[in-house]
N, C-alpha and C positions, 0 to 999 in steps of 0.2 A: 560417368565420373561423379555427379551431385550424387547418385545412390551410395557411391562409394564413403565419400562422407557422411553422409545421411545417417547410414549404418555404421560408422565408427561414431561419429558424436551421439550418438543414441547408448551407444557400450560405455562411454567416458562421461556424462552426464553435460554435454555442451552440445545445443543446435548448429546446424547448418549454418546459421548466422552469426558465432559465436557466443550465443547469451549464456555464461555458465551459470545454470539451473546448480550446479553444486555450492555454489558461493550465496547465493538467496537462499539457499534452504539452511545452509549451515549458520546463517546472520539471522534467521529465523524471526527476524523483525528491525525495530528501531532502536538503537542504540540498548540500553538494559531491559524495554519491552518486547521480550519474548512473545510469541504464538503458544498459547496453553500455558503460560506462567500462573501461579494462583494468586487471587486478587490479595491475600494476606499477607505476600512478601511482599506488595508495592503498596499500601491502602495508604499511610504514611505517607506519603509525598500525592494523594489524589482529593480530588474536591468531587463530589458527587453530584450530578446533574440530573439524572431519574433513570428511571425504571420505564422499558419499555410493557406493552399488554402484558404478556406471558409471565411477568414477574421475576424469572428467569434470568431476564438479560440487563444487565445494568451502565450507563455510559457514566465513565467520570473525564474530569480533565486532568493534566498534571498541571500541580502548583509553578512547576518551573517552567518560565517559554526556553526555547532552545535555540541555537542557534544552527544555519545550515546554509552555506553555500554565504554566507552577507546575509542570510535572509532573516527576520527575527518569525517564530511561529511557537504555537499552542498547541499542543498535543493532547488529542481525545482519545480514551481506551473504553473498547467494548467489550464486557466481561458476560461471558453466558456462564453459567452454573457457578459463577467464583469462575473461571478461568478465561484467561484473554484469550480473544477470536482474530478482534482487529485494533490496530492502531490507522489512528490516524492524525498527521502532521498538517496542521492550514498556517497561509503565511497571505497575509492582505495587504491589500497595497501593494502591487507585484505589479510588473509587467508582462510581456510576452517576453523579452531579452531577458528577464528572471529565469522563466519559466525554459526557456531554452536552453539557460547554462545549466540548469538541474538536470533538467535529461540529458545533457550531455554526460556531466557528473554521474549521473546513475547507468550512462551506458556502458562508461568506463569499468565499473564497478559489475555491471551483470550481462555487460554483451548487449546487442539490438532488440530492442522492444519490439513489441508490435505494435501499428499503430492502428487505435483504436477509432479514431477520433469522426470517422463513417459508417462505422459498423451499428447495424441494425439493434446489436447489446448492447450499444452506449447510455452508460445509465440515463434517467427519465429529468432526475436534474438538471442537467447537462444541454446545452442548445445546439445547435447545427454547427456555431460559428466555436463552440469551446474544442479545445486538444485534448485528449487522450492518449497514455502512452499506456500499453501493459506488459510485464513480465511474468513468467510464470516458470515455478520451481516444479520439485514433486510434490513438495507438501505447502509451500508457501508463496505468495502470490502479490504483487505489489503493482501496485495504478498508482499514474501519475499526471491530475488532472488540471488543467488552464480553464477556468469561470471567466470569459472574453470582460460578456458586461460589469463584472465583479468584481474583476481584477485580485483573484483570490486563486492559488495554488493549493493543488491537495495531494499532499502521498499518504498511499494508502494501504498498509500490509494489512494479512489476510491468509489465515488457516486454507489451507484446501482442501476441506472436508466438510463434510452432508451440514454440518451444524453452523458452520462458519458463512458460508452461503446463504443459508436460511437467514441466520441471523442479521447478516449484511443488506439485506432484501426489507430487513425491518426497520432498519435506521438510515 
C-alpha cells in the first residue's frame, strides 16, 4: 500500500510524507528573493560584503532586517554571475523553542523535512549537538539550521543546480 502512494505522490509532486516539493519550488525562495533573480533588479536595497576566489560569486546583505515567526533577522544573498543561487535568513539570540516553532511553521508550509541533523552531510560548521532540518523541491531546496552554542538560526534557500551547490560549498 506505501508503493501505492509512493507512486501517486511522485505523479502529483508531494512525498510519502506530505512535503509538497510543488509549493517550495513555486515560492522559489524568500519572500521577493527569487533563486536566479538578477542582481540588478535587487542591488538597491543590498550592501555588499565581498567577493568570493573565483570573482564570480558575490555575498551582499539586505539593508532591511525582516521579520519571521517574532524573530528579528538579516538576510544574506549569494549572487554567482549577477544571479542569486542562495539566500540566507540568520536570526541570533534564538533559542531551541524559537527554533522549533519555525520548523513547525515551515512544515506547515512544505510538508515533513528530513531530518538532517546526524547525517554524515551535515554541513562542517555545524556540531553534533546543532538541528538540521532539510526540504527539497525539484529545483529549490531550503535548510533549516539550530547553532546549539550560538544560539543563532539559519534558513537557507538554495537553487538545485550543478552551480548552486558548488557555490554553497564556497561560502
Amino acid at each position: 500500500m506505501k508503493w501505492v502512494y509512493f507512486i501517486a505522490s511522485a505523479l502529483v509532486g508531494v512525498n510519502v510524507l506530505g512535503q509538497s516539493t510543488v509549493q517550495l519550488d513555486e515560492k522559489n525562495g524568500f519572500r521577493a528573493f527569487t533563486i536566479n533573480k538578477d542582481l540588478s533588479v535587487l542591488k538597491d536595497n543590498l550592501e555588499f560584503i565581498r567577493t568570493v576566489d573565483n570573482d564570480s560569486a558575490k555575498l551582499f546583505q539586505v539593508k532591511d532586517p525582516v521579520v519571521v515567526n517574532g524573530l528579528n533577522g538579516v538576510t544574506e544573498l549569494v549572487f554567482y554571475k549577477d544571479k542569486l543561487v542562495e539566500i540566507t535568513v540568520f536570526f541570533e539570540k534564538t533559542s531551541l523553542e524559537n527554533y522549533m516553532n519555525l520548523q513547525k511553521s515551515l512544515t506547515q508550509l512544505y510538508g515533513t523535512p528530513v531530518d538532517d541533523t546526524n547525517s554524515k552531510n551535515k554541513p562542517t560548521h555545524l556540531s553534533k549537538a546543532d538541528r538540521v532540518y532539510t526540504w527539497k523541491g525539484k529545483t529549490t531546496g531550503l535548510q533549516l539550521n539550530y547553532e546549539v552554542n550560538h544560539k543563532v538560526i539559519e534558513m537557507i534557500y538554495w537553487g538545485l543546480n550543478e552551480v548552486s551547490e558548488k557555490i554553497k560549498g564556497e561560502f
